[in-house]
C-alpha angles and dihedrals in degrees: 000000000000124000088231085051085047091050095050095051090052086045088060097033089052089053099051088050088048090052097046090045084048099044098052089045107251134154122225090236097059090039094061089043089055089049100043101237135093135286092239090053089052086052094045096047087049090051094054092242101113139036122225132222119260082247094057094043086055094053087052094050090051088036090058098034097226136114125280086238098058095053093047085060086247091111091105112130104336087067090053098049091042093059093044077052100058100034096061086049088049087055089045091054088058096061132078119273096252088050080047097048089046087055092048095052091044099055085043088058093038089053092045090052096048088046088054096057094039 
């Protein structure tokens, strides 16, 4: 792998960082405290000049509350399909648990049906 293709990736990497930071509101400043490192290295890091440790990458995961994939830049449709996901099971937790037990048994006969005619 080139360096240019390396540098890319830590350029993008860096931004995604930058918008999640900025999107939960928090300063550079606090968010390198939380980290651990200094303000400088989490400039550094946004702006795609530096890489980071394994152990780093994993306080910013937990900092920003995120997955690892999405900040890689890997989150494409299996995010998406994985918050539909839970957000339908999230719906069904909230019911009572005979409206639970119908639904069950409703998504058990649709997915036989759909296996029949595959």
């Amino acid at each position: 792998m080139s360096n240019r293709a390396i540098s890319t990736e830590l350029i993008e990497l860096g931004e995604r960082i930058r918008k999640r930071r900025q999107e939960m509101k928090l300063s550079q400043e606090s968010f390198a405290e939380k980290a651990g490192i200094s303000v400088n290295t989490v400039s550094r890091i946004e702006g795609g000049q530096t890489a980071m440790s394994v152990e780093i990458f994993r306080k910013m995961i937990e900092i920003l509350e995120t997955d690892a994939n999405i900040l890689m830049g890997k989150e494409g449709d299996d995010a998406e399909k994985r918050k539909q996901f839970e957000e339908v099971f999230y719906r069904i937790q909230k019911m009572e648990w005979k409206e639970q037990k119908i639904i069950m048994q409703t998504i058990d006969s649709l997915i036989d049906s759909f296996n029949e005619y595959r």
